[in-house]
C-alpha positions in Angstrom: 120.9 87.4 119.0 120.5 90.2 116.5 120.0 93.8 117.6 117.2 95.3 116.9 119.1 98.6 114.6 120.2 95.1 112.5 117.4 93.5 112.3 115.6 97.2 111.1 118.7 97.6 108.9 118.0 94.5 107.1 114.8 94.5 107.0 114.2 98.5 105.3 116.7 96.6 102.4 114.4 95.3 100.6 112.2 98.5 100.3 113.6 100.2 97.2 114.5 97.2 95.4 110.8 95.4 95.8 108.9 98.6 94.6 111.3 98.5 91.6 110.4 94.8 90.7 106.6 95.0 91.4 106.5 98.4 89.2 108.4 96.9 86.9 106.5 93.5 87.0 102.8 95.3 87.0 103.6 97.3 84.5 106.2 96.1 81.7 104.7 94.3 79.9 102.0 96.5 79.7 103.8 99.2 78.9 105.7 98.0 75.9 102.7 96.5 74.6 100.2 99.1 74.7 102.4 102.1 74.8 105.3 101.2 72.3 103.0 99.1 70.7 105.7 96.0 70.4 104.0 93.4 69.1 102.4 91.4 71.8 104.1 87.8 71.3 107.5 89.7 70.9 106.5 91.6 74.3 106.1 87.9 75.9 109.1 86.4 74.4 111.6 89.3 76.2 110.0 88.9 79.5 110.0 85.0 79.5 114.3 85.6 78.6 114.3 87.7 81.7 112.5 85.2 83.6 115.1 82.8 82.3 118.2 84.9 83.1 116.8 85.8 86.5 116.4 81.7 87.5 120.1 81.0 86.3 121.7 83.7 87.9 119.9 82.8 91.1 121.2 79.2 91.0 124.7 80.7 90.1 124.9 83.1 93.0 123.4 81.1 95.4 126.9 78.7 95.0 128.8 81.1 94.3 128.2 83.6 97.5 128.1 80.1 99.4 131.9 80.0 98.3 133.0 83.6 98.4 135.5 84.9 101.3 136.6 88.4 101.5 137.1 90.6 104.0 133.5 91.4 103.9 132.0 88.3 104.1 130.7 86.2 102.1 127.3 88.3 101.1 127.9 91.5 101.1 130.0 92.1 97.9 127.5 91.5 95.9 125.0 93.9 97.9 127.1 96.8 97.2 127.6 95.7 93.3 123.7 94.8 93.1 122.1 97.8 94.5 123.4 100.3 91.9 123.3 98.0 89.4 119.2 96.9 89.8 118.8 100.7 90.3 119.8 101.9 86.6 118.8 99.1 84.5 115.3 99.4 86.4 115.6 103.2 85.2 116.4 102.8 81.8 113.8 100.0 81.4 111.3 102.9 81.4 112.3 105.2 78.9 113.7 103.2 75.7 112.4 106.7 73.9 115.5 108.1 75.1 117.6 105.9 72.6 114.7 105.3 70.2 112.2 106.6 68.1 109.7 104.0 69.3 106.8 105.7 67.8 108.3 104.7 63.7 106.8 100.8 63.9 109.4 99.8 61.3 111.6 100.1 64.3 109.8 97.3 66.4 112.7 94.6 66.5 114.6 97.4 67.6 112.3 98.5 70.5 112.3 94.5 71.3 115.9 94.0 71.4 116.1 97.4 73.6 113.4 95.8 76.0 115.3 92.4 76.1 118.3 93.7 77.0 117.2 96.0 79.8 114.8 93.7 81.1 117.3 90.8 81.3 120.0 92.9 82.3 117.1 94.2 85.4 116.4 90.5 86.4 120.1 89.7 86.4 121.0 92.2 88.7 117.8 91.4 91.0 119.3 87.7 91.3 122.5 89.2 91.8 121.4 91.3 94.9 118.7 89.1 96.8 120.2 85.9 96.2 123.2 86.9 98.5 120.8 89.0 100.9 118.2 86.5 101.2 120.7 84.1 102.5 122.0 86.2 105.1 118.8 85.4 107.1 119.9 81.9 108.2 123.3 83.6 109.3 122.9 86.8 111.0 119.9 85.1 112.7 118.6 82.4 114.9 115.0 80.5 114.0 112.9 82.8 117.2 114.4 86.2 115.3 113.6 84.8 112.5 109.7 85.6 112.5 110.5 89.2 113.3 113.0 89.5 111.1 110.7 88.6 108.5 108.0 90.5 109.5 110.1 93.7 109.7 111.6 92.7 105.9 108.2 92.2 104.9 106.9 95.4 106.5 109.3 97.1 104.1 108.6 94.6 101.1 105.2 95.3 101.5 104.9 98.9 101.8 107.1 98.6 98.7 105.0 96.9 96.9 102.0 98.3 97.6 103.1 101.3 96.7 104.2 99.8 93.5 101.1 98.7 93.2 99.4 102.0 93.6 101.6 103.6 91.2 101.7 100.5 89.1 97.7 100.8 88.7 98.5 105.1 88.0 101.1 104.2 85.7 99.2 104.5 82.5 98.4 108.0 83.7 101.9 108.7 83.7 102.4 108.0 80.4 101.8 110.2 76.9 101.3 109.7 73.5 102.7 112.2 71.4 105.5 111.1 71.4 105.4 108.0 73.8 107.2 107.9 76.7 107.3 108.9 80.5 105.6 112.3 81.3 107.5 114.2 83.5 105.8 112.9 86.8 106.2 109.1 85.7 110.3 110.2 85.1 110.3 112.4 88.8 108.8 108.6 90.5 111.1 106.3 88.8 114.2 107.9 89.3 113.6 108.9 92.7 113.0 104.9 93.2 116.2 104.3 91.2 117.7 106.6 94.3 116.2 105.0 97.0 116.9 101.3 96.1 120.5 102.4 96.2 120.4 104.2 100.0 117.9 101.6 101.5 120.9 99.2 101.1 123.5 101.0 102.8 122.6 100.5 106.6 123.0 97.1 105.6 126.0 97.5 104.1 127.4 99.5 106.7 126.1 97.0 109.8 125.5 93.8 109.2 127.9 91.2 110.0 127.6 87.3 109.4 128.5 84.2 112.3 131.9 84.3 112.3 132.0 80.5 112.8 130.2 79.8 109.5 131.9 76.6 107.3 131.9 77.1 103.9 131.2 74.2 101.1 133.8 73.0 99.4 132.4 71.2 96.7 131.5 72.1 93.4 128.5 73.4 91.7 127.4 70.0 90.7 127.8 69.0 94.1 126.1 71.0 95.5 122.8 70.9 93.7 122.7 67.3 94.3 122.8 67.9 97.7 119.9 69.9 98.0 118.3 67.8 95.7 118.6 65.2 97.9 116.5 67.2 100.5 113.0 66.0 99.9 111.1 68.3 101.6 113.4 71.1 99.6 112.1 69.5 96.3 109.1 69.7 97.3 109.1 73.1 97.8 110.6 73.8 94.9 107.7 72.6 92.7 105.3 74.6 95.3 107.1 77.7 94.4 107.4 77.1 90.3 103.6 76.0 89.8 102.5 78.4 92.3 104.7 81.1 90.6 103.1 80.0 87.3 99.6 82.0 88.5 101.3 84.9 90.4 103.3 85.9 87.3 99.7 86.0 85.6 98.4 88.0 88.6 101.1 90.9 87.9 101.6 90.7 84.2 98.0 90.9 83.8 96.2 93.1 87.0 96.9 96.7 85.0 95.6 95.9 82.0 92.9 94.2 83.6 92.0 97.2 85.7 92.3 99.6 82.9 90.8 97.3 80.2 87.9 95.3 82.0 87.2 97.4 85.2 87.4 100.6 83.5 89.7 102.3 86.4 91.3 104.7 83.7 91.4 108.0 86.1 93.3 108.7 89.2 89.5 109.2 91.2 88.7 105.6 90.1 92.7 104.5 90.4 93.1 105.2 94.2 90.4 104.3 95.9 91.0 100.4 95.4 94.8 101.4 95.5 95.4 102.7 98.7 92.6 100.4 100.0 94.5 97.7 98.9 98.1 98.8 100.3 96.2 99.5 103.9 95.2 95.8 103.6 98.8 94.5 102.5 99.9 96.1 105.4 97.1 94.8 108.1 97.0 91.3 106.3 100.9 90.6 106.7 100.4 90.9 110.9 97.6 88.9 110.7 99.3 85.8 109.3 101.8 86.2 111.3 99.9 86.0 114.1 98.2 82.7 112.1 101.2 80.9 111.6 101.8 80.7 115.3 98.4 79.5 115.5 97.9 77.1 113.2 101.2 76.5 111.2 103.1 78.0 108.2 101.5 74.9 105.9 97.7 74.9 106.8 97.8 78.8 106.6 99.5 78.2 103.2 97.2 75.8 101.6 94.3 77.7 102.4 95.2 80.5 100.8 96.2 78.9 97.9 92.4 77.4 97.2 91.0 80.6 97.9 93.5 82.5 95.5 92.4 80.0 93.2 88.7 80.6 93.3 89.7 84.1 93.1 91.5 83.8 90.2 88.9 82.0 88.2 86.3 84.5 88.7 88.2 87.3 86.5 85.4 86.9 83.8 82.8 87.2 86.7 84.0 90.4 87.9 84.2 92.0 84.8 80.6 91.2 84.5 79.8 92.9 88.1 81.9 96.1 87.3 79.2 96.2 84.4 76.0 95.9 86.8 77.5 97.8 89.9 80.6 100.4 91.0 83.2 99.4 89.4 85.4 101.2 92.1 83.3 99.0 94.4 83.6 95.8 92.6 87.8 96.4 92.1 88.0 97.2 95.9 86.4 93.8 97.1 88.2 91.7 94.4 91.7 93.3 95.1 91.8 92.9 99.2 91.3 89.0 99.4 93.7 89.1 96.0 96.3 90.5 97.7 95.7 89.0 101.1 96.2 85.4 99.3 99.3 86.1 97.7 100.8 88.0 100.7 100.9 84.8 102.3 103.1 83.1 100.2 105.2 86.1 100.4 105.8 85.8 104.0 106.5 82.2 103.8 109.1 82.7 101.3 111.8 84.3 103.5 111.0 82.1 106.6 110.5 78.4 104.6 113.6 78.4 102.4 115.8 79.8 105.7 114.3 77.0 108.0 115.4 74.7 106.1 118.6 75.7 105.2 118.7 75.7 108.6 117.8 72.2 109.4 120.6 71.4 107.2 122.8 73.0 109.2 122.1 71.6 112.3 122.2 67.8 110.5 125.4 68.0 108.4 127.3 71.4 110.0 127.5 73.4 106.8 125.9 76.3 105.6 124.6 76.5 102.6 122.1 79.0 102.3 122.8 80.4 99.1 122.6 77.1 97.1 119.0 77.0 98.7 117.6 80.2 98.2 119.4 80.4 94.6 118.5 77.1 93.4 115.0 77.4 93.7 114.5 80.7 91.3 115.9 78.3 88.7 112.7 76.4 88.4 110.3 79.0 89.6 111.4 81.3 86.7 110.7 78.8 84.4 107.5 78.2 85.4 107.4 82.0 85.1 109.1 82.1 81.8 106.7 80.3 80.1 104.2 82.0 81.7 105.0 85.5 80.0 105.3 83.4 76.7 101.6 81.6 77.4 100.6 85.6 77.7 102.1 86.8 75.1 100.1 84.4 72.9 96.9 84.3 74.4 97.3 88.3 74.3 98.0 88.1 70.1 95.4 85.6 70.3 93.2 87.9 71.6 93.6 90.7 68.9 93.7 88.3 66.3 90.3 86.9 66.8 88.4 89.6 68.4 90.1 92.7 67.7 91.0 93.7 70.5 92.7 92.8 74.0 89.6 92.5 75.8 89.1 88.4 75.5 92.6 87.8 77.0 92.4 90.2 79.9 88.6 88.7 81.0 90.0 84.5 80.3 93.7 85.0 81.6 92.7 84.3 85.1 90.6 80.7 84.8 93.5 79.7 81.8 95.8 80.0 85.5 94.0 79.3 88.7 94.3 75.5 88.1 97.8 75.3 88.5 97.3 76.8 92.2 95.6 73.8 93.3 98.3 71.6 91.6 100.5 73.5 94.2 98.0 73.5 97.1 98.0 69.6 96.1 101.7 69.2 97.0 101.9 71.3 100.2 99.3 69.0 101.2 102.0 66.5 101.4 104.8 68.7 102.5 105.6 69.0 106.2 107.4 73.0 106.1 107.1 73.3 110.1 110.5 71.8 110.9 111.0 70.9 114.9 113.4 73.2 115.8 113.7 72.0 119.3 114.1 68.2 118.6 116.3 69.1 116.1 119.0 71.0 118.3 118.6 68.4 121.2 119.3 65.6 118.4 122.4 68.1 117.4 123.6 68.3 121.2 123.3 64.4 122.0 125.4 63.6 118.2 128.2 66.0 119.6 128.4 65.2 123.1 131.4 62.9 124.1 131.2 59.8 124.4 131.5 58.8 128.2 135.5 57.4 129.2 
């Protein structure tokens, strides 16, 4: 069993590093778009490379960490080189005015080569970090902690990103025109972020030790793969994650420019009201599916959300129209709370589902490897996301082409996604992830017990 400073040790990790990403994912693309006016398709081609470079490095890591043995373990070398590393390309993804005068327009390719280089360079160092991390979980613990664990990872996920929420629906507020760039608030928040990501990870680094006992794969990359492509239920979950994904990179590309552009929340007494209502919530609705999944199971509680986040999805045109007709503080506090309640679903089961089954592998063929399944899987969910940023990016230029404006692609963006939620909800249908621990370890006992002289 863990103890419980452990389990809190790995659990605050992820604080610094998940506000970074959900600021960063809220907010880039809106930022280089509207406020360093890069061209909008250019803007959706450098995120969809960062997408691509974040999937590859996953899959990388995940075989490589599998493999690695030093003194440390197996993980935690790449925690202390990831931390610092996420922490400054996140920084410097926010202030390309530093290096550039992004305000002379003849220097756009420059301001998109800038913005592809820091954004990729972010995402790699992401995957470099929480690839090894993540698969800790199915080594430091045992399936009961697991639950716990989870919860008190997602406690500090979640504050996280609500908070990068909030400040990812200010952020516009923190920016100013002449010349663009970060005001001196916007640069005060960021780097202290930077700061944080950094020292969240260092109880971690400082206490956490893996099962000493742990056999490490000796096969090669190839090898490897196929293995856990051999795991049906794995594949499965795989294309759950990448068409699922598909619609949640929509959902934080698109929600700040949705909420400035369509619900008309352009001051901080319009900002913070559905804000902080909507980190409160994040919060509440994390215990309560927790309490669900004990209830009524990991996949039902899944699938259910999934339709409903659908629906959801498809009525962005919809509530535009009400924030016309009623409060639009009103209307953006009642759309935002079931938003986020759907989605924080899938972010719960994304720490327990890809550990229990790296699990049940262990207990059927005696090796661990976590990594390759937690890495493997960001390969196809960031190209599901990938192409996302580049559908965006078009239907965004689209947008200004024909209308004049951004308007039309921040009302349609949401039905143009919803229907590849119920393509996921379609699969998990057919996808049993509530593995049997209990028959599982008594099958594992009776396979190793000797045979009678």
């Amino acid at each position: 069993m863990l103890p419980f400073y452990k389990k809190v040790s790995y659990g605050m990790g992820r604080f610094g590093s998940s506000f970074l990403l959900t600021l960063t994912g809220l907010t880039a693309f809106w930022i280089y778009g509207t406020v360093f006016e890069l061209n909008w398709f250019l803007d959706g081609i450098a995120l969809a490379a960062s997408y691509v470079v974040i999937g590859l490095t996953h899959w990388f890591i995940g075989f490589l960490s599998d493999r690695t043995e030093t003194r440390w373990g197996r993980r935690k070398p790449y925690v202390i080189i990831g931390a610092p590393g996420l922490a400054i390309t996140g920084f410097l993804v926010f202030v390309p005015n530093w290096f550039i005068d992004t305000a002379d327009l003849s220097l756009q390719y420059v301001v998109f080569g800038y913005y592809l280089l820091f954004i990729c360079a972010f995402k790699f160092f992401y995957a470099f970090l929480l690839t090894a991390f993540q698969a800790w979980m199915p080594e430091i613990t045992e399936e009961d902690e697991r639950p716990l664990v989870s919860s008190m990872q997602n406690t500090a996920n979640w504050v996280a990103n609500g908070l990068g929420v909030v400040i990812g629906f200010v952020t516009p507020l923190f920016f100013v025109a002449a010349p663009p760039g970060l005001s001196s608030i916007g640069f005060m928040i960021v780097l202290v972020f930077s700061i944080i990501t950094v020292l969240f990870y260092l109880p971690s680094i400082a206490f956490i030790r893996e099962k000493p006992d742990i056999v490490l794969p000796k096969r090669s990359m190839r090898e490897e793969t196929q293995t856990v492509l051999k795991n049906p239920i794995y594949v499965k979950w795989v294309l759950i994650v990448g068409f699922l994904s598909f619609s949640f990179s929509a959902i934080t590309t698109q929600i700040v420019g949705y909420a400035q552009s369509v619900l008309l929340l352009t001051s901080m007494e319009l900002l913070l009201p559905p804000a902080i209502g909507l980190l409160v919530s994040i919060i509440i609705f994390l215990y309560i599916w927790i309490k669900m999944i004990g209830r009524v199971g990991k996949g039902r509680l899944m699938f259910y959300s999934l339709i409903l986040l659908a629906i959801l999805m498809a009525m962005t045109p919809v509530v535009g129209w009400l924030a016309g007709v009623i409060s639009n503080v009103v209307v953006a506090f009642f759309y935002f709370i079931p938003l986020a309640a759907c989605m924080a679903v899938y972010y719960l089961m994304s720490y327990i589902v890809p550990a229990d089954i790296a699990h049940v592998d262990e207990l059927e063929t005696g090796k661990s490897r976590a990594g390759m399944y937690e890495g493997f899987k960001g390969v196809p969910l960031n190209m599901f996301q990938a192409t996302t940023a580049v559908l965006l990016g078009w239907f965004m230029s689209f947008s200004v082409a024909s209308t004049g404006n951004e308007l039309f692609g921040y009302l349609w963006w949401g039905p143009l996604f919803a229907p590849f939620l119920l393509i996921a909800a379609w699969i998990l249908r057919r996808t049993n992830i509530d593995p049997d621990f209990e028959s599982l370890k008594a099958q594992t006992k009776i396979t190793e017990a000797p045979e009678p002289e």
